[in-house]
Backbone as CSV, one residue per row, in Angstrom:
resi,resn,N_x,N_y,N_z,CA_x,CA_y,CA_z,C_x,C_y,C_z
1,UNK,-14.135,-13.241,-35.997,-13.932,-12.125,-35.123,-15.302,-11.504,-34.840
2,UNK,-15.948,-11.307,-33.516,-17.045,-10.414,-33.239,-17.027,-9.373,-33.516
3,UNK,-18.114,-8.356,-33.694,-18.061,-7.272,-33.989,-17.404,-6.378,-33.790
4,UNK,-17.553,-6.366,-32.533,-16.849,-5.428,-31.714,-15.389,-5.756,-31.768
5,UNK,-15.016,-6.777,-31.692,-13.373,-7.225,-31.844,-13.614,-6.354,-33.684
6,UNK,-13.754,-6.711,-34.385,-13.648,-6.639,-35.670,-13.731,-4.797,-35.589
7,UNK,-14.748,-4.238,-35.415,-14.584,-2.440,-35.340,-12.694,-2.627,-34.579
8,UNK,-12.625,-2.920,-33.766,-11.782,-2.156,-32.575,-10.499,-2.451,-33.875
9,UNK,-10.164,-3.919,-34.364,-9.050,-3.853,-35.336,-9.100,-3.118,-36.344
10,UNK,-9.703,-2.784,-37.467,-10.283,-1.909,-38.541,-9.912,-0.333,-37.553
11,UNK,-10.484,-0.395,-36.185,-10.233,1.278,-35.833,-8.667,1.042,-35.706
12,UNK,-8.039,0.330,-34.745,-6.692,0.290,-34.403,-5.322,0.140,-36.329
13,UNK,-5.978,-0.227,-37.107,-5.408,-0.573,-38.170,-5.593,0.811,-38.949
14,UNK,-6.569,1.894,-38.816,-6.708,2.951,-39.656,-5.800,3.876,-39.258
15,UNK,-5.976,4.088,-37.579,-5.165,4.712,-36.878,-3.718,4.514,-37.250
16,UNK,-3.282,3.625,-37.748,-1.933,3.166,-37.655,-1.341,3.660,-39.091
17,UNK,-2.100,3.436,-39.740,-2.243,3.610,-41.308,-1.498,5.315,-41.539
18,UNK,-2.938,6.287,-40.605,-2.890,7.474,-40.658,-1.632,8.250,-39.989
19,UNK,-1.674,7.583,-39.007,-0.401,7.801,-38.361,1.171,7.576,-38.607
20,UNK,1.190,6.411,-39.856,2.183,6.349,-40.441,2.385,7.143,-41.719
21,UNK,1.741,7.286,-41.820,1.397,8.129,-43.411,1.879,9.992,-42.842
22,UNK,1.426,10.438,-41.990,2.486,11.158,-41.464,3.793,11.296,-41.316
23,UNK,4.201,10.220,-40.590,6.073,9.888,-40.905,6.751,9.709,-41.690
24,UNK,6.044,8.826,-42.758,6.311,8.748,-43.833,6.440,9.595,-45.273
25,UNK,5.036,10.472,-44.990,4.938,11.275,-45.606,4.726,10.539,-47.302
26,UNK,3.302,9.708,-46.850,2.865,8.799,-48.010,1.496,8.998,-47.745
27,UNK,0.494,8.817,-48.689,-0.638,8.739,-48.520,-1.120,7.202,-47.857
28,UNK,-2.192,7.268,-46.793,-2.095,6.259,-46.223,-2.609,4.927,-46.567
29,UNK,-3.253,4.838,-47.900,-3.349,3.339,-48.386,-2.219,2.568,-48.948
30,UNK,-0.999,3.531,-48.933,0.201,3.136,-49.952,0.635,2.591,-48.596
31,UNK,0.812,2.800,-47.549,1.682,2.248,-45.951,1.661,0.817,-46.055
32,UNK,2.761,0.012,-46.689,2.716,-1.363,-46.699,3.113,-1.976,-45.300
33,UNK,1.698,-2.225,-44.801,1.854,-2.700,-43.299,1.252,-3.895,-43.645
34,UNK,1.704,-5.139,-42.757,1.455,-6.377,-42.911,0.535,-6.569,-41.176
35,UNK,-0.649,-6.378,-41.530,-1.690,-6.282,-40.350,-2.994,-7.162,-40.277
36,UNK,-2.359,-8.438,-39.845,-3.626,-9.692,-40.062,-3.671,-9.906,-38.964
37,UNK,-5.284,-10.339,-38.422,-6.015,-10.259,-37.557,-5.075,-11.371,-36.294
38,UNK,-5.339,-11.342,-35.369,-4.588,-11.949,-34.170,-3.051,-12.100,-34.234
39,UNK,-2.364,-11.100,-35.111,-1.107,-11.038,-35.361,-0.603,-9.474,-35.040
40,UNK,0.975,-9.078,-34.638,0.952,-7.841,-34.255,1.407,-7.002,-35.904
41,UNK,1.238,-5.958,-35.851,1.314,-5.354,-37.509,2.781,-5.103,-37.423
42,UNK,4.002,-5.194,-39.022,4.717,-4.855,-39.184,4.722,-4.405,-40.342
43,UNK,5.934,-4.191,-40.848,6.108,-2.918,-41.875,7.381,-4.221,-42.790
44,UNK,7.566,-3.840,-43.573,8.733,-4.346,-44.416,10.635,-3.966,-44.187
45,UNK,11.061,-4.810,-44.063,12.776,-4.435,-44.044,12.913,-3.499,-44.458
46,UNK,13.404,-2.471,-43.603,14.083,-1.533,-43.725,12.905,-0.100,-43.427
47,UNK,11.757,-0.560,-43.175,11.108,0.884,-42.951,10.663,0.938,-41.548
48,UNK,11.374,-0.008,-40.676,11.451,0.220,-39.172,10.572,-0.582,-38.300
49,UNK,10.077,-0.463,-37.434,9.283,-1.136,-36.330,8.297,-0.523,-35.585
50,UNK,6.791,-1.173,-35.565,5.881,-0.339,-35.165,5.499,-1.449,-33.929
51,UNK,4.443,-0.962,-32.646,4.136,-1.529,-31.689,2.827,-0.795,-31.602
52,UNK,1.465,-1.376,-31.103,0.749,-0.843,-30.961,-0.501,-1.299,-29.715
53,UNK,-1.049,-0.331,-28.874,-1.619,-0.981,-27.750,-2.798,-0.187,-27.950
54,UNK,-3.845,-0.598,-26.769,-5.246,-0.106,-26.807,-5.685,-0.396,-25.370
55,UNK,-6.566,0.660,-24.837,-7.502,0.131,-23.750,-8.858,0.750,-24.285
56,UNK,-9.957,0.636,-23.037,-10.991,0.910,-23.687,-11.277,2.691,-23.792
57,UNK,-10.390,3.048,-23.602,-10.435,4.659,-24.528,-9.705,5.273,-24.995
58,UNK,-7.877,4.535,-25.100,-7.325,4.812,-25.321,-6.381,4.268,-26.675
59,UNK,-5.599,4.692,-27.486,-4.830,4.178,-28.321,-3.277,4.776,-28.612
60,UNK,-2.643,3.901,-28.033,-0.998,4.554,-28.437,0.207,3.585,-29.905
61,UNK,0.473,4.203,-30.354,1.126,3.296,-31.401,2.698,3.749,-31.126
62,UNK,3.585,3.164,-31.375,4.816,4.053,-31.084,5.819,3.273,-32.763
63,UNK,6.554,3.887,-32.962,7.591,3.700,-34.338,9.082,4.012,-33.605
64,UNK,10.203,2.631,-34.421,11.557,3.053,-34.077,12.117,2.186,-35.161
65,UNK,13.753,2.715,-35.263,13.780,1.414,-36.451,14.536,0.401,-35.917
66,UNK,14.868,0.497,-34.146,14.673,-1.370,-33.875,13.459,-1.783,-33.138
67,UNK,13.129,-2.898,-32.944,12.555,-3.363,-32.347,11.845,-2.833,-31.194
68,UNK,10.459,-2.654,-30.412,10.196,-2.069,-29.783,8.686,-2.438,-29.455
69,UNK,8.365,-2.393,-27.962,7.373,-2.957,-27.685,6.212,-2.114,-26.909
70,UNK,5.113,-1.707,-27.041,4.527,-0.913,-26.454,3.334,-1.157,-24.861
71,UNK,2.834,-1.113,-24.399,1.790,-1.540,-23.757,0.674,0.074,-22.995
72,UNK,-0.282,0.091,-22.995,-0.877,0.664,-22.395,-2.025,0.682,-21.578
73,UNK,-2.377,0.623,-20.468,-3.373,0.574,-19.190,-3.851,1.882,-18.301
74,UNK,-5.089,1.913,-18.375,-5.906,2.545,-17.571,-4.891,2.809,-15.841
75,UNK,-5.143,3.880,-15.293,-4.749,3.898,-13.997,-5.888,3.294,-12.932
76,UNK,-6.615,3.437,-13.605,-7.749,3.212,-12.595,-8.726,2.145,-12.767
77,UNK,-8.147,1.450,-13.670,-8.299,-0.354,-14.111,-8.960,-0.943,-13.246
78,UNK,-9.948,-1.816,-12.971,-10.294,-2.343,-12.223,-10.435,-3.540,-11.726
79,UNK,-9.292,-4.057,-11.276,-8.984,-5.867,-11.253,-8.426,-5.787,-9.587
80,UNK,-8.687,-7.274,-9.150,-8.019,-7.730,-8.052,-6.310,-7.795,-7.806
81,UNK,-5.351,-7.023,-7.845,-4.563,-6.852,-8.145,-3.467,-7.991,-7.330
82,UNK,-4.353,-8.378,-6.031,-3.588,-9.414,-5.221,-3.614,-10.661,-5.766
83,UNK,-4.984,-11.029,-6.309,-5.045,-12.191,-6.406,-4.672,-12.386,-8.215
84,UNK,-4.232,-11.294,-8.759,-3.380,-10.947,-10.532,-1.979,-11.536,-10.108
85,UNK,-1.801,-11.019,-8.905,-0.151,-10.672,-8.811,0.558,-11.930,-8.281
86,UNK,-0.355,-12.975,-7.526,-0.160,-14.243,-7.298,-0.246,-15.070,-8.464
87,UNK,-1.137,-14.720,-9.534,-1.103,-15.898,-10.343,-0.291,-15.774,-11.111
88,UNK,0.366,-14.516,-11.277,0.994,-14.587,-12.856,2.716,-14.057,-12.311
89,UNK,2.089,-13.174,-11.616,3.996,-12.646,-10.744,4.837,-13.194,-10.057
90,UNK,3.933,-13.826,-8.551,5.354,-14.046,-7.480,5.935,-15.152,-7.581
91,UNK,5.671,-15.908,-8.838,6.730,-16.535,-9.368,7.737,-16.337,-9.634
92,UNK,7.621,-15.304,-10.375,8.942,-14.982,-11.067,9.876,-13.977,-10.494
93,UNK,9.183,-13.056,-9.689,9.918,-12.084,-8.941,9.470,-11.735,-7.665
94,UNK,9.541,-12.736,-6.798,9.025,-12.578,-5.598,10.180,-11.660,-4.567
95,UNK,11.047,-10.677,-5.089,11.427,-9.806,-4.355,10.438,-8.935,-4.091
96,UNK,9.870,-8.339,-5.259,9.016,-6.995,-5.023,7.521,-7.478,-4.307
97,UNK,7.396,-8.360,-4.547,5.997,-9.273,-3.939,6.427,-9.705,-2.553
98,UNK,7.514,-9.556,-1.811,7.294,-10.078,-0.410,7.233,-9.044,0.202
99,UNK,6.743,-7.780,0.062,6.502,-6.933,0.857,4.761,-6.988,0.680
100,UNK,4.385,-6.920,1.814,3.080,-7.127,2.009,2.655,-5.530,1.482
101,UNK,2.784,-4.486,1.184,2.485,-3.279,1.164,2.257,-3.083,-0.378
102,UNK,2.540,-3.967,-1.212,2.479,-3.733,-2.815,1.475,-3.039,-3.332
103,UNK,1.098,-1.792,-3.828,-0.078,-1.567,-4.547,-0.728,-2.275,-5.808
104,UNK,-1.489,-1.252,-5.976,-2.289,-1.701,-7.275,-1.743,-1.246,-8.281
105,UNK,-0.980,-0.156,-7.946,-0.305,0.773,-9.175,1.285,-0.290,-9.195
106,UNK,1.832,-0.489,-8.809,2.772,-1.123,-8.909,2.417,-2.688,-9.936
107,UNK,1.535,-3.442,-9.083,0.749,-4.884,-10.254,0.651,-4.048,-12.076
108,UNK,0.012,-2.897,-11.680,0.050,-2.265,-12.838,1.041,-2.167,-13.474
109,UNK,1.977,-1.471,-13.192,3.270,-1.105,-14.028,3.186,-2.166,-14.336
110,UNK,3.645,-3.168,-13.515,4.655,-4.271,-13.967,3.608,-5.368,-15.077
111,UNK,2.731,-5.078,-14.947,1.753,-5.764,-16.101,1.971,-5.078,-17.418
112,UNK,2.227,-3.579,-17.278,2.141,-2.856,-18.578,3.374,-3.388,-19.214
113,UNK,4.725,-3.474,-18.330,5.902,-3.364,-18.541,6.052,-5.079,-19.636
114,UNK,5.454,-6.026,-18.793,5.758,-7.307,-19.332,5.174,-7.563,-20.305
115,UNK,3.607,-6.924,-20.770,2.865,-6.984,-21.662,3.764,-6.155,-23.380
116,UNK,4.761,-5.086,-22.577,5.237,-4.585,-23.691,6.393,-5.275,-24.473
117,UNK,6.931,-6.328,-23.194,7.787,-7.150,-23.801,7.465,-8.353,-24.543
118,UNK,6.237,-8.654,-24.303,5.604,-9.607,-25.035,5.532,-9.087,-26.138
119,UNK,4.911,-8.098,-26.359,4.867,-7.411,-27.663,5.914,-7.170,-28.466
120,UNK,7.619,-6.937,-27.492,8.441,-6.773,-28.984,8.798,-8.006,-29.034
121,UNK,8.514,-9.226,-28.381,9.111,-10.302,-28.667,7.712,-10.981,-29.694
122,UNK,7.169,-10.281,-30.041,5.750,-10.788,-30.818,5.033,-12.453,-29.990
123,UNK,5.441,-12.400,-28.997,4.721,-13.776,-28.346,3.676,-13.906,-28.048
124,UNK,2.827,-14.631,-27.072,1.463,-14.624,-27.289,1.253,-14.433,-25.590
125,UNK,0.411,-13.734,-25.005,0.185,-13.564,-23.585,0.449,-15.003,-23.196
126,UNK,-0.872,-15.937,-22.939,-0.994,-16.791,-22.360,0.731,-17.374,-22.616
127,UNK,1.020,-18.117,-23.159,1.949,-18.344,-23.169,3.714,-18.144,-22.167
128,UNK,3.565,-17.163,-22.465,5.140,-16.142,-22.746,4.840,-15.401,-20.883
129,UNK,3.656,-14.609,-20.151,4.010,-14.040,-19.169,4.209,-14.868,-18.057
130,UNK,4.580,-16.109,-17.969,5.121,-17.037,-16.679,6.421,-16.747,-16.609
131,UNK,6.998,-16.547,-17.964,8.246,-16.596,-18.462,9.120,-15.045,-18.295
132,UNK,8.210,-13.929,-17.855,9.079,-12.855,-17.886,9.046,-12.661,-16.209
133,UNK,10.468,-12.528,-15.928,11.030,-11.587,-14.777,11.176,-10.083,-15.231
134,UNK,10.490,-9.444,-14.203,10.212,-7.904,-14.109,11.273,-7.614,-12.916
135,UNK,12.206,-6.229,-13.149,13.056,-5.696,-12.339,12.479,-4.331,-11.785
136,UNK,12.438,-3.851,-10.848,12.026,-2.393,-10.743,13.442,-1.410,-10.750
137,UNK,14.193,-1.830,-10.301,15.732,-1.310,-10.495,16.640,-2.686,-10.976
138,UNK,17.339,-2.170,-11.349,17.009,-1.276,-12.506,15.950,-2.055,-13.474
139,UNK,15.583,-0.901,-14.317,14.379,-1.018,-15.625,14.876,-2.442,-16.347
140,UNK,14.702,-3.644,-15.728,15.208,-4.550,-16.846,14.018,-5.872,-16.710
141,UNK,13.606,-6.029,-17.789,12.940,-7.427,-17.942,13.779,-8.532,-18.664
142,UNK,13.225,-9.534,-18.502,14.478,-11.003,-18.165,13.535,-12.106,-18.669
143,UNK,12.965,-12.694,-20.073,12.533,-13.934,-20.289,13.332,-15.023,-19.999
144,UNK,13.402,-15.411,-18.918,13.967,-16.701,-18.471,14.125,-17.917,-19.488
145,UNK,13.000,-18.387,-20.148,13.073,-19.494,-21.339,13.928,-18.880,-22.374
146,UNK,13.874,-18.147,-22.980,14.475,-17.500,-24.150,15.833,-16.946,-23.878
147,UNK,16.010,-16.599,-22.672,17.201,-15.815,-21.989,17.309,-14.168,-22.884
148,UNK,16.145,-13.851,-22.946,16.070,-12.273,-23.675,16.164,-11.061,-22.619
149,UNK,16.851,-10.495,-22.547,16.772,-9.315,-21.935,16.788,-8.070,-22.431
150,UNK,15.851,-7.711,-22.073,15.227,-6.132,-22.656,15.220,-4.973,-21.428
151,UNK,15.146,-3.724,-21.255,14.964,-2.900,-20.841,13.147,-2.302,-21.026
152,UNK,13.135,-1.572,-19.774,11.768,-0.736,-20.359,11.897,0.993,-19.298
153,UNK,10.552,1.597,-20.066,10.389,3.124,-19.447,8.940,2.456,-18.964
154,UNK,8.805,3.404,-18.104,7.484,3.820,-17.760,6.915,5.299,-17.862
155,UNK,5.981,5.205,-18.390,5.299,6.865,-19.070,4.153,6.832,-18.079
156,UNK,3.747,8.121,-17.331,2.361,8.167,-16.291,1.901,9.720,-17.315
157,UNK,0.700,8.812,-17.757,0.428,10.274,-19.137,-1.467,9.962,-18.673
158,UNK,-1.569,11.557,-18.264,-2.770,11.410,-17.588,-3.279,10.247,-17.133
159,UNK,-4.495,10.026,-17.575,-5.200,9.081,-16.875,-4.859,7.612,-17.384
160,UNK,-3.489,7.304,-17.758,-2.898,6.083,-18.461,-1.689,5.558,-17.881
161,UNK,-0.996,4.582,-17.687,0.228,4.317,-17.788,0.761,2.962,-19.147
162,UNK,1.642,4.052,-19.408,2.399,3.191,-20.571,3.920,2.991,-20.803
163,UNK,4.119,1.427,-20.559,5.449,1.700,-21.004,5.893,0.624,-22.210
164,UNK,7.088,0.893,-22.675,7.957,0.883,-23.337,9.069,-0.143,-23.310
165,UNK,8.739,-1.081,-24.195,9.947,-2.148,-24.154,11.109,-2.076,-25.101
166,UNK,12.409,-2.083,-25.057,13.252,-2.523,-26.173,14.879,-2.790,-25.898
167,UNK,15.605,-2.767,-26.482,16.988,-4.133,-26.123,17.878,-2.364,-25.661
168,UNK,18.593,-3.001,-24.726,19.590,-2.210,-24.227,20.207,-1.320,-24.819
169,UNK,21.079,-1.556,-25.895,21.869,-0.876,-27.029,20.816,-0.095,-27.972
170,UNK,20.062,-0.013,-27.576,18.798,0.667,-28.539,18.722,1.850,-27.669
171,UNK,19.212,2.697,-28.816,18.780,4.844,-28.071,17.855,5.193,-28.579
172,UNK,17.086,5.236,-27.206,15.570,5.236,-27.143,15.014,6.281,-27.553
173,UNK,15.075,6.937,-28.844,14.231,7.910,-29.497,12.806,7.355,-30.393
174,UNK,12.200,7.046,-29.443,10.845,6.266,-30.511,10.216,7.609,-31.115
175,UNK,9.371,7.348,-32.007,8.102,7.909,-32.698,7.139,8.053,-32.086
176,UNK,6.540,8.583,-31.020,5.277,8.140,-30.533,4.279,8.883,-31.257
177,UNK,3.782,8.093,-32.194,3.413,8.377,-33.592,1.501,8.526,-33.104
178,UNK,0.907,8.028,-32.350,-0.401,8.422,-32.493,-0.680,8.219,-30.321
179,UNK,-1.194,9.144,-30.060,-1.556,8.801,-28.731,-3.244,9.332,-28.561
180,UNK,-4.026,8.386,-28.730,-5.412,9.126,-28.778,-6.407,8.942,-27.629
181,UNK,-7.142,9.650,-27.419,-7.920,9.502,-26.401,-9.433,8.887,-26.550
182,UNK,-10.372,8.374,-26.321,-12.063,8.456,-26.385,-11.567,7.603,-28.108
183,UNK,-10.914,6.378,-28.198,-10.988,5.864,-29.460,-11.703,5.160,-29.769
């Protein structure tokens, strides 16, 4: 792991630590989190489900005790959003893509949205985002290979958008256990 990869996990892993140790109401070296490097962190049966995302100034972790997937992105991100949205989207959901008028904020959501489902399905980007259909109405994502269907929110929290993946029958009271800024 490079340096900088190596700080950013160590920061994202303390954060998580501290932040659980709050909920818990444990001191935070006791938080038996299972958090190895290119893997997403979990907790042990029965003490619930954590998700955790990062951009470059931001950090959100969220807690529930099912399953639950987080993602978070800059609003003002700076990528080709046409030539994002061809390679990885209008495959899969070329309703919302045949309108020539699509923004950048929209590629967005729907990147945050699928990225969060990757996350509660613990899969691996490359892999897994050919495979998700994104709905805008309703809130539903659709892994076609797996036949998983999940729901999501979308959160517009200042200068961020983040949303929120998890299974239908799940009442969506998460933890949003650490939301930090300049991390």
């Amino acid at each position: 792991m490079s340096g900088l990869r190596s700080k950013v996990f160590l920061e994202t892993r303390a954060y998580l630590r501290k932040s659980l140790s709050t909920l818990f109401d444990l001191d935070p070296l006791e938080i038996p989190i299972n958090a190895h490097p290119g893997e997403p962190p979990t907790l042990p049966p029965g003490m619930g489900n954590i998700s955790l995302s990062h951009c470059k100034d931001a950090i959100t972790i969220v807690w529930h005790k099912n399953k639950i997937g987080i993602d978070i992105e800059r609003k003002d991100r700076d990528f080709n959003h046409v030539k994002f949205a061809k390679k990885y989207f209008f495959h899969t959901n070329q309703s919302i893509h045949k309108k020539k008028n699509f923004t950048k904020n929209m590629i967005l959501n729907q990147w945050c949205a699928v990225e969060a489902a990757i996350k509660w399905d613990h899969g691996k980007l490359a892999q897994d985002i050919n495979h998700w259909q994104y709905f805008e109405k309703p809130k539903e994502l659709i892994h076609k290979k797996k036949n998983i269907h999940l729901k999501y929110s979308q959160i517009n929290f200042h200068n961020w958008t983040i949303a929120l993946a998890y299974k239908e029958k799940t009442s969506l009271n998460p933890e949003i256990i650490c939301c930090s800024e300049n991390f």
